[in-house]
C-alpha positions in Angstrom: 36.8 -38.7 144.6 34.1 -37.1 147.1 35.7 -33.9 148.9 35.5 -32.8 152.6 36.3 -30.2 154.6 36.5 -31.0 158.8 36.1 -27.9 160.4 37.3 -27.6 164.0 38.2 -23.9 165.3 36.8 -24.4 168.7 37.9 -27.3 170.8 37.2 -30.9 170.8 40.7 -31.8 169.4 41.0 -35.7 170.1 37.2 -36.3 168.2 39.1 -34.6 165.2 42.2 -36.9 165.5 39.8 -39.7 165.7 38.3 -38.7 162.5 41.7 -38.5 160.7 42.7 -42.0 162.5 39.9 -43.6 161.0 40.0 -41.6 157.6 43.7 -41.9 156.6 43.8 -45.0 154.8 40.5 -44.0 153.0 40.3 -44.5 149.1 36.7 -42.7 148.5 37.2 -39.2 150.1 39.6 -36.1 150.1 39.4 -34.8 153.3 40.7 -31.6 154.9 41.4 -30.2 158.1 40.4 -26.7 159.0 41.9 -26.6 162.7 42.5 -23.4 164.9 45.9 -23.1 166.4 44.8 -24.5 169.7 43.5 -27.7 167.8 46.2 -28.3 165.4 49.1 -28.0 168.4 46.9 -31.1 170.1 47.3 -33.5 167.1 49.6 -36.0 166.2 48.7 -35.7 162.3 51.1 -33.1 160.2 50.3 -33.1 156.0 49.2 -31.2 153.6 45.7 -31.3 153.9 45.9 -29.8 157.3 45.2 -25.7 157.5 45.5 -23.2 160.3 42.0 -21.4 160.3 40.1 -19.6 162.8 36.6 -17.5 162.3 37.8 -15.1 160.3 39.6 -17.0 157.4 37.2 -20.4 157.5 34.5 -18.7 154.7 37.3 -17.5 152.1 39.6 -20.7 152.9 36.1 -22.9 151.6 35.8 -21.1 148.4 39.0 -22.1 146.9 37.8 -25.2 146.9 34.6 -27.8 146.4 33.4 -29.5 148.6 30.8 -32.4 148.4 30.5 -32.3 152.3 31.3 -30.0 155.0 31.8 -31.5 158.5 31.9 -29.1 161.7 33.0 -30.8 164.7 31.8 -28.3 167.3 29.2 -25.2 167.5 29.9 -23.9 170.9 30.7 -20.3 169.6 31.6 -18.6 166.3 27.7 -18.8 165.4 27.3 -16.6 162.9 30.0 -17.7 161.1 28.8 -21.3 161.2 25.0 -20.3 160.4 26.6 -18.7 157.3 28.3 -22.0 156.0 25.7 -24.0 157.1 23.6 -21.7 154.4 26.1 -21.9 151.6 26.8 -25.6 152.0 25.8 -29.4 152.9 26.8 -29.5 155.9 26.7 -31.7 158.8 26.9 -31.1 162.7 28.5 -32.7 165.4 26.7 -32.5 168.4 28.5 -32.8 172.1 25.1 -31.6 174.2 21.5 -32.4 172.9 19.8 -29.6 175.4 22.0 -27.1 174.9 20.9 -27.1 170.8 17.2 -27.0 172.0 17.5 -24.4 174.5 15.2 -20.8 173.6 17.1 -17.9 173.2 15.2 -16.1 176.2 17.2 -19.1 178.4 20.2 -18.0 176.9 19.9 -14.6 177.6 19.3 -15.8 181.6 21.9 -17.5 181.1 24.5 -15.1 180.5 24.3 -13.5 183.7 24.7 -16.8 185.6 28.5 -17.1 185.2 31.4 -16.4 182.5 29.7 -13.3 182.0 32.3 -11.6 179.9 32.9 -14.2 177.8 29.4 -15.2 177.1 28.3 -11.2 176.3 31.0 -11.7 173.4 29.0 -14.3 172.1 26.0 -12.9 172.3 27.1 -9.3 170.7 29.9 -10.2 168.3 29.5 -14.1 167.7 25.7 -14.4 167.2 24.7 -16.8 170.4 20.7 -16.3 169.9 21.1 -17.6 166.5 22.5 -21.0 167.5 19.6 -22.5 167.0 19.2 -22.0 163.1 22.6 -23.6 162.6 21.4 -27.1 163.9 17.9 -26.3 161.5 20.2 -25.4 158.6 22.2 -28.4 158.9 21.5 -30.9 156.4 22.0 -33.2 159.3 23.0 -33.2 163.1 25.4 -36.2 164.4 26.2 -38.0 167.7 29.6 -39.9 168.9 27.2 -42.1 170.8 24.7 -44.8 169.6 22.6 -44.2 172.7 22.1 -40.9 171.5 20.7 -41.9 168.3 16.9 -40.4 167.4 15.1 -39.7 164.1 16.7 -35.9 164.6 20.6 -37.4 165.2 22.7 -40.2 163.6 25.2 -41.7 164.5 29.0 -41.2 163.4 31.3 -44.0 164.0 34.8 -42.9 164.4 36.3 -44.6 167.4 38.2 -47.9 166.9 39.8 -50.4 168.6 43.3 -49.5 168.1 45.5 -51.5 170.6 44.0 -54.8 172.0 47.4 -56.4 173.8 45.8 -57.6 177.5 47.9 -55.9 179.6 50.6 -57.4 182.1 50.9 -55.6 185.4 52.1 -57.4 188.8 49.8 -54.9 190.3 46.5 -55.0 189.8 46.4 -50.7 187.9 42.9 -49.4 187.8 42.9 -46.0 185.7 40.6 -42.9 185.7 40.8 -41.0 182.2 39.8 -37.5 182.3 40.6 -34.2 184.1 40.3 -34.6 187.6 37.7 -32.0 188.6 34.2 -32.4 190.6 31.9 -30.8 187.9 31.8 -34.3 185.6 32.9 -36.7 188.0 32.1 -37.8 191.1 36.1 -37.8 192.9 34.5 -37.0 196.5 32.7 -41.1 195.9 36.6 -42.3 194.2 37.8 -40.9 197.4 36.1 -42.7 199.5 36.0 -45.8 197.8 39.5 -45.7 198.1 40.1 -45.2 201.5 37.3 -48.2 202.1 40.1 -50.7 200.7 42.7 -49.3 202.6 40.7 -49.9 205.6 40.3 -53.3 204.3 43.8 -54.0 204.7 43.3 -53.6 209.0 41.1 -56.8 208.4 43.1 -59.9 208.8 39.9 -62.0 206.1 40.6 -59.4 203.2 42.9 -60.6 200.6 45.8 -58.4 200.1 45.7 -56.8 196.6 48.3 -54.9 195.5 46.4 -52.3 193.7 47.4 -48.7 192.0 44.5 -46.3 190.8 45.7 -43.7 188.3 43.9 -40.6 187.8 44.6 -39.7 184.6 44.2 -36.1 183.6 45.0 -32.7 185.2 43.9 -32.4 188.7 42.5 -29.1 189.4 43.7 -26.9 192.6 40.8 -28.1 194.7 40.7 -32.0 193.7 44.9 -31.3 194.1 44.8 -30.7 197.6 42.6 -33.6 198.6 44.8 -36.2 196.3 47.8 -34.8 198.1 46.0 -35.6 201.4 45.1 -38.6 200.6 48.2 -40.2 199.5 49.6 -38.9 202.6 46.7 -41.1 204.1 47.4 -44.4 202.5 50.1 -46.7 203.6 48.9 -50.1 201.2 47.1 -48.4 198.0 49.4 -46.9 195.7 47.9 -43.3 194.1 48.9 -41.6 190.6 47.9 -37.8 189.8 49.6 -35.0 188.0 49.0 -31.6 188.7 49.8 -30.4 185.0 48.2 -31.5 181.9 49.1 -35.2 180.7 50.9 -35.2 177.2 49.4 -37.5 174.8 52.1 -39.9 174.8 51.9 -40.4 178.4 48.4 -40.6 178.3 48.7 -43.2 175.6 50.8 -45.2 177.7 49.0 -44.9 180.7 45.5 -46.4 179.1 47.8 -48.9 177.5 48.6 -50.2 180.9 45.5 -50.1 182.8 44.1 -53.6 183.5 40.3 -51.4 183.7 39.3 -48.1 183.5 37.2 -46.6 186.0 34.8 -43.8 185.0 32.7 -42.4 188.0 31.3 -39.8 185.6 28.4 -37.7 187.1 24.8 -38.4 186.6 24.3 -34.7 185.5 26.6 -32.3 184.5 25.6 -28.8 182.8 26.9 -26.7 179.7 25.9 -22.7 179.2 24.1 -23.6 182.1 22.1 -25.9 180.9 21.4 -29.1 182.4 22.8 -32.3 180.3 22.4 -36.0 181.1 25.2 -38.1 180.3 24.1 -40.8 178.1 20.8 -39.3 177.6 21.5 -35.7 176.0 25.6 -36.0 176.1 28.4 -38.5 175.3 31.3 -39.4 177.8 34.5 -39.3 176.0 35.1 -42.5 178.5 33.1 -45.0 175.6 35.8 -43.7 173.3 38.7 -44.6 175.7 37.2 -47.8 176.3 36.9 -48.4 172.8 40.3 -47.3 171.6 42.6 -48.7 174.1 40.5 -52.2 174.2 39.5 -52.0 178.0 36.4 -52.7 180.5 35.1 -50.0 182.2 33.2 -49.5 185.2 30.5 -46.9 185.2 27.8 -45.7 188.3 24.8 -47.8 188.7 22.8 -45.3 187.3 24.6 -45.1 184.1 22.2 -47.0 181.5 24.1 -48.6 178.6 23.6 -51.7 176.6 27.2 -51.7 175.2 28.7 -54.9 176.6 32.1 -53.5 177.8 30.4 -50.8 180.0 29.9 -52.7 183.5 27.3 -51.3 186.4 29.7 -50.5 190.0 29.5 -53.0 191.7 29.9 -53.1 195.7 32.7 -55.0 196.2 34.7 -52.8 193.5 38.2 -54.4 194.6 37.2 -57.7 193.7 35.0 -56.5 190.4 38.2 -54.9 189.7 40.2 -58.7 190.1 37.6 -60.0 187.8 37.6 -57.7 185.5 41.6 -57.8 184.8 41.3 -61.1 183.8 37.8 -60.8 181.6 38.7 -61.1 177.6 36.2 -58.9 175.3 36.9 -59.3 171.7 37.0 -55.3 171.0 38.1 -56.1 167.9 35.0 -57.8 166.4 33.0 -55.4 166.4 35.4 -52.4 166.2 38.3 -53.2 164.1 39.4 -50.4 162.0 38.0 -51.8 158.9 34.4 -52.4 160.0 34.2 -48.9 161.8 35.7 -47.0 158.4 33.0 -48.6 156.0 30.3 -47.8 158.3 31.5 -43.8 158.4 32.2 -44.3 155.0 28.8 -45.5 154.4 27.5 -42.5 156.2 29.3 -40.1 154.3 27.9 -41.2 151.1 24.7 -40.8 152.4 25.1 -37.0 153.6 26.0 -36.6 150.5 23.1 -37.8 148.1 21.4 -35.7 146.5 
């Protein structure tokens, strides 16, 4: 049996827990988890195979054993650390943001100064941030959560399954907004307006009444905070959802089990280390995962460009897209049953490790 170690000491928690969902039932491969406190307190998984690490243990805790693959789930920091394993081993890459990993080392050092400054100085003196690039060189081979993203530099890694398909059965029509609630990667000043457009609509004596909730479903930071509080205060027909704290798992589970369509204004740009990234184009929403875990529609901007079929374009009239939408079957399960997805990774795997 092929051995691998998944290294995640940084952050990205829920791609880990998608790669152990998708993993456990797996008779080819051995796989264990290298997770920093932080990660391993954010997944639902507890066995044996499952070691506290950080960047100061992850080296001697890879020597005790052989590995045919090592897998590391996110270079954000820790880089010469990672440079060293990817030396020593075959590894592999995940990568969250395409322009970051092409970005010269005399942007970086501009960069340091343009916020974070403390924490970003510690990179560059202790954790080795101008030798980023040669991790992603060193790598046997760099891999993307999104097929949009694929190129003859990345491939694809297919983790994210359908895992609950029930249609669900709301008397009001509940539209949910996964992720934290914050301005820098989506566009809530547009959400807020939208929303008070139907409410408006409700004055009108032609408009249908639709009794409608919209859930936004993640931790609202202070600023966003203030203007949900405001706004609910506003509305007298649209019902409003937000939480000011971080949303456990289960609850968010059971929220996105719920929705009748997911909503995901996400922002054309967003940056990271102050580098400009494009979702779709140099970064991956973690909103194509939602959609394809919890077996929903979801409604992107116009100027998102996708070709995956359960991704819709806004449209103007969202409240009745919305209606449409809740009652619009997609067979999820076709294409991403648990089965199919596995064997594909599976087939992947093997191939990162020919020699």
């Amino acid at each position: 049996m092929k051995r691998i170690a998944y290294i995640e000491i940084d952050t990205h928690a829920e791609i880990a827990q998608s790669f152990m969902d998708i993993m456990n039932e797996t008779g080819s491969f051995s796989v264990d988890y290298y997770f920093s406190k932080r990660v391993k307190d954010h997944v639902a998984e507890n066995g044996e195979n499952i070691f506290l690490s950080d960047s100061s243990m992850i080296l001697d805790q890879l020597t005790l054993k052989k590995y045919d693959l090592v897998l590391i789930g996110t270079v954000h920091r820790y880089f010469n650390t990672f440079f060293t394993i990817a030396e020593k081993y075959n590894t592999a890459v995940i990568v969250h943001n395409i322009n970051f990993i092409r970005t010269s080392n005399f942007s970086l050092l501009k960069s340091i100064f343009k916020k974070d400054r403390i924490y970003r100085l510690k990179l560059l003196w202790k954790e080795g941030l101008l030798g980023s690039s040669k991790i992603y060189r060193k790598a046997r081979k760099l891999l993307v959560l999104d097929e949009a993203l694929i190129s003859e530099c990345f491939s694809f890694l297919p983790i994210f399954y359908t895992k609950y398909s029930e249609k669900a059965q709301n008397e009001i029509l509940t539209v949910v907004i996964p992720g934290g609630v914050s301005q820098k990667r989506r566009d809530y000043k547009k959400v807020f307006s939208e929303i008070k457009k139907i409410e408006d609509l409700y004055h009108h004596p032609d408009f249908k009444k639709v009794l409608i909730e919209f859930v936004f479903l993640g931790k609202a930071d202070h600023a966003v905070l203030k203007q949900l509080t405001d706004l609910q205060h506003s509305l007298q027909h649209v019902n409003i959802t937000y939480f000011s704290e971080r949303v456990p798992p289960e609850n968010f589970e059971n929220w996105m089990r719920k929705a009748d369509v997911l909503w995901c204004p996400i922002q054309e740009e967003t940056e990271f280390f102050s580098q400009k990234e494009i979702y779709g184009k140099t970064k991956m929403t973690g909103n194509i995962g939602d959609s394809i875990k919890f077996g929903k529609l979801a409604v992107f901007p116009k100027n998102y460009q996708s070709s995956l079929d359960f991704i819709l374009p806004e449209q103007s009239d969202l409240t009745q897209q919305f209606e449409e939408l809740k009652d619009l079957k997609f067979d999820f399960q076709k294409e991403y049953n648990k089965k199919a997805v596995r064997q594909k990774l599976e087939n992947l795997l093997n191939s990162l490790m020919a020699t």
